[in-house]
N, C-alpha and C positions, 0 to 999 in steps of 0.2 A: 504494500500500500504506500502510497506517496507521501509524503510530511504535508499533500494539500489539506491533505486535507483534514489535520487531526482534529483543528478545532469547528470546521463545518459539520466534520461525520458527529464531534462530539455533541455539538450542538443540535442538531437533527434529530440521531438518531437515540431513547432513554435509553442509557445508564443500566447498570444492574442495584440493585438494591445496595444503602452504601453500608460498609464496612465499617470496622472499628472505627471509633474517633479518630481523626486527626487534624489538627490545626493546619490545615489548608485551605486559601481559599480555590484550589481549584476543585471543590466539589461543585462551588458554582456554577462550574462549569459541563459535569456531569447526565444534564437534566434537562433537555428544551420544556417538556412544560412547566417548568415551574413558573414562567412566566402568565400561564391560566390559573394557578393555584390561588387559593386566597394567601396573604402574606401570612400570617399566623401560621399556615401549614407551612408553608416554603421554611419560615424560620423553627419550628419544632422538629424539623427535620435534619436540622442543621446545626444543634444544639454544642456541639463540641467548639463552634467557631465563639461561641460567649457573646452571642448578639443580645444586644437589652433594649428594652423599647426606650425612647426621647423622652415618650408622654405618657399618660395613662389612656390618649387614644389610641396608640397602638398602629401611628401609622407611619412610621419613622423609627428604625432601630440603626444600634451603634454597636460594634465592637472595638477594644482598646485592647485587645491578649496584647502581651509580649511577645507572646512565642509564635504567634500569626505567621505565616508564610503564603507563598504560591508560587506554587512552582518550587517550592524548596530554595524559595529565596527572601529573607527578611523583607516584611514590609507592616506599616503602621496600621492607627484608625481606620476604621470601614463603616463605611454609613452605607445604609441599605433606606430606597424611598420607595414609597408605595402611590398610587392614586388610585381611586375606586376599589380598594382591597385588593386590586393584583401588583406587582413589583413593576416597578418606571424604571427604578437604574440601582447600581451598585458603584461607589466612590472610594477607591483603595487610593489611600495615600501611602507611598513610595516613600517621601521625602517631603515634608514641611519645615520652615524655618520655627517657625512657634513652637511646636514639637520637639525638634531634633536640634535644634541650633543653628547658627552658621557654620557653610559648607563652601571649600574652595571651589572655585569656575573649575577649575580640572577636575575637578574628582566630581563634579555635576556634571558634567560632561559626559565622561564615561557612563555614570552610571544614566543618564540619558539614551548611552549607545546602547548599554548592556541590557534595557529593557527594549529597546527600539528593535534590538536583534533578534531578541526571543521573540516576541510578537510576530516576526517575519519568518521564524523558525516552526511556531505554534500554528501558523494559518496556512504560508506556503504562498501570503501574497505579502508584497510593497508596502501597503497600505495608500492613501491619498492623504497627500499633503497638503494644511490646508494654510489659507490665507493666515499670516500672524493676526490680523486683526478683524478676523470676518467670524463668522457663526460660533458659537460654544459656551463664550470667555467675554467678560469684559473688559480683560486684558491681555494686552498684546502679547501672544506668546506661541512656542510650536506647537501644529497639534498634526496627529497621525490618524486616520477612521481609518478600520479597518469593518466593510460591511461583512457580518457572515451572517445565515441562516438560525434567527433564533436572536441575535443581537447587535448591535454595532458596539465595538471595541475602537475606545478613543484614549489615546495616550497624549500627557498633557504636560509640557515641561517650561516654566515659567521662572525669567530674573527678572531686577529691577535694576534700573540703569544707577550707577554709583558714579563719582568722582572718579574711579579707578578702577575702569571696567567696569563688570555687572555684579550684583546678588542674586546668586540663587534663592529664590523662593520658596516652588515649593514641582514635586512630580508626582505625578497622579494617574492612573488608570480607570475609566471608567467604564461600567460594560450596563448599554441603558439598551431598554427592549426594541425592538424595531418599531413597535407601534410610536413610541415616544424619540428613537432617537431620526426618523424620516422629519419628524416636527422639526427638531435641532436640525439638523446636519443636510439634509437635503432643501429643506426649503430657503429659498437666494435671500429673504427675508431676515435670518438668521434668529435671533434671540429672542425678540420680541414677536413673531409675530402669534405665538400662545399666548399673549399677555393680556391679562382681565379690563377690558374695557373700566373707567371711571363710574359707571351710569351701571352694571352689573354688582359692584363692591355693596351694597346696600342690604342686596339678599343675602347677604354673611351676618346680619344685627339681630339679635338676639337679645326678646324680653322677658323678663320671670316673673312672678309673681310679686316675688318680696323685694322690686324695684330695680334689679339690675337688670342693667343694658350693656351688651358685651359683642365684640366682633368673635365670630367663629371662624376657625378652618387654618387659625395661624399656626405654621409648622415649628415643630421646638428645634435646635440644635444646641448642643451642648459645647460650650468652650472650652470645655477641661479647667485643666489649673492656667490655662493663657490667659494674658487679661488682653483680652478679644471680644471684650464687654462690646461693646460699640458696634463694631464688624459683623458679628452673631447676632446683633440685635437687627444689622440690616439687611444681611441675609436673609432671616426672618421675614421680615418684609417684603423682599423680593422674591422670594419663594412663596408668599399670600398671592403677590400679583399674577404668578405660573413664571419665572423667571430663573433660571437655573444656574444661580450667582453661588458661589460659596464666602466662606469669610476668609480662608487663605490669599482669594484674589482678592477680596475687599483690603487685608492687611495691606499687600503688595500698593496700591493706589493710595491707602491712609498713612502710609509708614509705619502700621504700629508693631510694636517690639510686645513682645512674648510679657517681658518683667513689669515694662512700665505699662502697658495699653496704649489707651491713642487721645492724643493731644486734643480738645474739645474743638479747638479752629481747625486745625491739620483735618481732622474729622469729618469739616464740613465743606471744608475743600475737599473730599472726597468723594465725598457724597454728591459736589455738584458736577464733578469730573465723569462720576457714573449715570448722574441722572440725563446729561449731555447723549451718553451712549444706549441708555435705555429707553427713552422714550416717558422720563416719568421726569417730576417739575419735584425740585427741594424746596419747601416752604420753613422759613421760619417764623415763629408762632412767638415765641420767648425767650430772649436773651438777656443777662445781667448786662447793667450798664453803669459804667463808673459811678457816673453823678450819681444814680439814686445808690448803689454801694454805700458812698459816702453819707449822705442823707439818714439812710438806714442803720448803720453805726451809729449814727450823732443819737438815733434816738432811744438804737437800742441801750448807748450808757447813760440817758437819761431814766429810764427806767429800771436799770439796775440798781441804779442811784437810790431811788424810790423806793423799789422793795427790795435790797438791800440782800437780793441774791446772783450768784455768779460774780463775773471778775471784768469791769471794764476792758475797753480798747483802746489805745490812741485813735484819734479821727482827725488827727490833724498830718497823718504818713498812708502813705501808700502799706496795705493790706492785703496778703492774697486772699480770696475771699474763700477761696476751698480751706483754709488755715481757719480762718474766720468762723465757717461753718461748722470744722472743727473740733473747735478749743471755744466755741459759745454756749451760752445757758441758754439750751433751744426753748425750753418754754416760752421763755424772755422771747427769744428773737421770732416765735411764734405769733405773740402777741400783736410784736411790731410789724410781720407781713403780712400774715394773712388775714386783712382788710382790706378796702379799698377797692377803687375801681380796675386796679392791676389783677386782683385776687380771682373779682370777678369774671376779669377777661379771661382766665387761666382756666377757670372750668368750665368759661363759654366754650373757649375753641375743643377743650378735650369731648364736650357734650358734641359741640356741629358734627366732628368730624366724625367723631364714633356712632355717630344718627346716619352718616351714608356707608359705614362699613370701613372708614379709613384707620388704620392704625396708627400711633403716634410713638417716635422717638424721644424719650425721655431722660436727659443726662440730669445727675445729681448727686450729691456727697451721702453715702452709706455713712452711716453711723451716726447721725443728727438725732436721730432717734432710736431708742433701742429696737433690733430685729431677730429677734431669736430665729436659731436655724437658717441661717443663711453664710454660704462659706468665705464673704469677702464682710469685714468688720468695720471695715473703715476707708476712705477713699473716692476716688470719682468714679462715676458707673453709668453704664447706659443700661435703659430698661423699654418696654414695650409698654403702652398704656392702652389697654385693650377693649376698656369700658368706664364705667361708671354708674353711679348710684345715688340719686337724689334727695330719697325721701331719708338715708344716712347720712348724706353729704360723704361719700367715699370716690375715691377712683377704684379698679381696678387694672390688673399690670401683671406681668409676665416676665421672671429672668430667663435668661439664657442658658442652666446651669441643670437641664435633664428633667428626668421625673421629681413630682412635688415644687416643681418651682412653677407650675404654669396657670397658676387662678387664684392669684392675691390681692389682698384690697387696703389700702390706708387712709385715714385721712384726708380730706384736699386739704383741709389745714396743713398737716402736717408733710403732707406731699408737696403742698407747695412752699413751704419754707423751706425745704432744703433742694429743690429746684435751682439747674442752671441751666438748659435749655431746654425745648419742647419746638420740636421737629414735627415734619411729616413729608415722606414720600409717596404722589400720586400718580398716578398713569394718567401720561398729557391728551388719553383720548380716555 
C-alpha cells in the first residue's frame, strides 16, 4: 500500500475497536464517524486523552496531559469544539509562547519542518499553501490544508516581527470537519463570512423569572495559569460571533506576555487592529480619565477624613490608579463612585447592549472586593459581562478560567467601583 494514503484510508475507512489506553492523539484519527457522533460519545470514548469539559454545557473540552503525544511526538493543550452536539475541529498546540516560553527562530524553524514533513509523510500529499494573510488566522502567518476524506488538516506556524528578527509565537495543528473546514478554507470570503449578522445576536437574550437577563451560547476557554485574561476574554467573543480567532493569535497582535498579561491601551490597540480584519467595530463604553481620577481622590480623603476609616492619598501627585484601587478603603471609594450620572451610564450601556445579545469587555482591579474562589487575588483582569439584573441591581459576568467560572453576579455598585474599562465588540453588519 502506498504512504497515500495512510491518512485518507484512515480517515475513510472505521478503525477497529480501540485498545488499551494510550496518550495519543492519533486515535483521533482512527475513526471517520466520529464526526456524526454526539460529542459526549466521541469524548467517553477517548477517555485516556484526559479531555474535561470548559463549561458545565458540555460543548467545548480541553486537555493539558503532559504526557500527550501524536504520532509519538511531544505536543501540548488540545481543545476539542463542538457545534450542534457533533465535533467542528480539534486544536493541538505544538508550541505556544504562553505555554512553553520563548523559543529561538532556529529551532522554530525546524520544528516547523519537522511537523511540515510528517504531515506530507502521513497523507502522501504537499498540502496547499496558503496566503500568509488570507483565510484561517487573523494573523499573518504560514499555513498548510491539507484536504482529506473525513477532515481538513491545517498546520499553523506563526512569529511576530521583533527589532531583531522574528518571535516565535506559537504552532499549531488543526484537524476541523469538512463540513466546517469548506466554510474556513475554501470559501474566497475567508473568516468572516460564518459570522453572526448584528440584527441575529438578540435571539441569544435570555429572561428568568427572578429578573435576570443574560446573553447565551458564549463559548468558555480556559487561560490556564497565563495571564491571557484579556485575549480569552476576546476570543470569547469572537467565537459568540462564529469567528475562529484563538487567544494565542490575539496574544501575538496584543503583545501580551504569559507573567504580566496585557497592557489595558496595548489591548485596545489590538482589539482595533482585529476589529479592522474582522468585520466587527471596537466601541468604547468607559474609560478612566485623569481629571475625574483626580477629583475622585480629592473626595475620596474627604470622606475618610469624616469617618475616620482607611488611610488617605496625596491628590496633589500623580497616582497609578490600579495602586489606588489597591491599597483603598473600597467601601469608602464605593460610596464616592457609585452615584451619579456616570454610575448610571454604566449600567445603561451594560442593560442596551445585553437587551440585543451583545457581550461586553470588562477590565478591572480583582481584589477591591473580596472574591472567594477565584484563582487571581489581586491585579488587572479582563472579564465578560454577560447580563444583568435589575430588580437586585447586579450584573452578571463570566471569567475565563474553565468550569465554575461561567455564571457570576456582583454588585453594579461594587462592579462599578472597581471598573476601568467596558468594551464591546460588534459585527459591522
Amino acid at each position: 500500500m502506498h504512504r497515500l494514503h495512510f491518512l485518507a484510508l484512515i480517515l475513510v475507512i472505521p478503525g477497529p475497536a480501540l485498545a488499551a489506553p494510550v496518550p495519543d492523539l492519533e486515535v483521533l484519527f482512527l475513526d471517520a464517524r466520529m464526526w456524526e457522533k454526539p460529542v459526549g460519545e466521541v469524548l467517553q470514548d477517548r477517555r485516556p486523552l484526559g479531555f474535561r469539559w470548559l463549561s458545565t454545557e458540555r460543548k467545548d473540552a480541553r486537555s493539558t496531559r503532559r504526557d500527550l503525544k501524536l504520532w509519538d511526538l511531544p505536543v501540548g493543550e488540545t481543545i476539542l469544539r463542538s457545534r450542534n452536539d457533533k465535533l467542528h475541529s480539534f486544536d493541538i498546540s505544538i508550541y505556544n509562547r504562553g505555554d512553553n516560553g520563548e523559543m529561538t527562530e532556529d529551532r522554530f524553524k525546524a520544528l516547523t519542518g519537522t511537523w511540515h514533513s510528517l504531515l506530507v509523510e502521513k497523507t502522501g500529499l504537499e498540502g496547499e499553501k496558503m496566503n500568509r494573510t488570507q483565510k484561517g488566522s487573523v494573523v499573518s502567518a504560514d499555513r498548510w490544508v491539507w484536504k482529506c476524506p473525513g477532515a481538513f488538516l491545517v498546520l499553523t506556524s506563526s512569529k511576530s516581527r521583533a527589532s531583531r528578527g522574528h518571535t516565535p509565537e506559537f504552532l499549531k495543528l488543526s484537524l476541523v470537519s469538512v463540513k466546517y473546514g469548506e466554510e474556513i478554507y475554501e470559501q474566497r470570503s475567508g473568516l468572516t463570512r460564518v459570522m453572526t449578522r448584528r440584527r441575529d445576536l438578540v435571539a441569544n437574550r435570555v429572561t428568568r423569572p427572578n429578573g435576570d437577563i443574560f446573553v447565551q451560547g458564549i463559548p468558555m476557554v480556559d487561560q490556564g495559569r497565563k495571564g491571557y485574561c484579556a485575549v480569552a476574554s476576546a476570543e470569547r467573543v469572537f467565537r459568540y460571533y462564529g469567528l475562529p480567532v484563538d487567544q494565542h493569535a490575539m496574544a501575538q497582535i496584543a503583545e501580551s506576555s504569559a507573567q504580566g498579561g496585557t497592557n489595558p491601551a496595548t489591548m485596545i490597540d489590538a482589539l482595533k487592529k482585529v476589529a479592522g480584519r474582522t468585520k466587527t467595530r471596537l466601541l468604547v463604553h468607559y474609560e478612566l480619565e485623569n481629571r475625574k481620577i483626580k477629583s475622585e481622590i480629592k473626595a475620596y480623603n474627604r470622606l475618610i477624613k469624616k469617618n475616620k476609616k482607611g488611610r488617605e492619598f496625596r491628590d496633589d501627585a500623580i497616582i497609578p490608579y490600579q495602586y489606588f484601587l489597591s491599597s483603598c478603603h473600597a467601601p469608602t471609594l464605593r460610596e464616592v463612585r457609585a452615584k451619579g450620572t456616570a454610575f448610571d451610564r454604566f449600567r445603561k450601556q451594560i442593560r442596551d447592549n445585553i437587551d440585543t445579545g451583545t457581550p461586553l469587555l470588562w477590565a478591572l482591579q480583582v481584589g477591591v472586593f473580596p472574591e472567594p474562589g477565584i484563582p487571581q487575588q489581586g491585579g488587572g483582569h479582563m472579564r465578560i459581562v454577560l447580563g444583568y439584573n435589575q430588580k437586585t441591581d447586579e450584573i452578571i459576568y463570566t471569567d475565563s478560567w474553565g468550569p465554575g467560572h461561567e455564571f457570576k453576579r456582583m454588585s453594579a455598585a461594587n462592579a462599578y467601583t472597581a471598573t476601568m474599562h467596558l468594551l464591546t465588540l460588534k459585527p459591522s453588519q
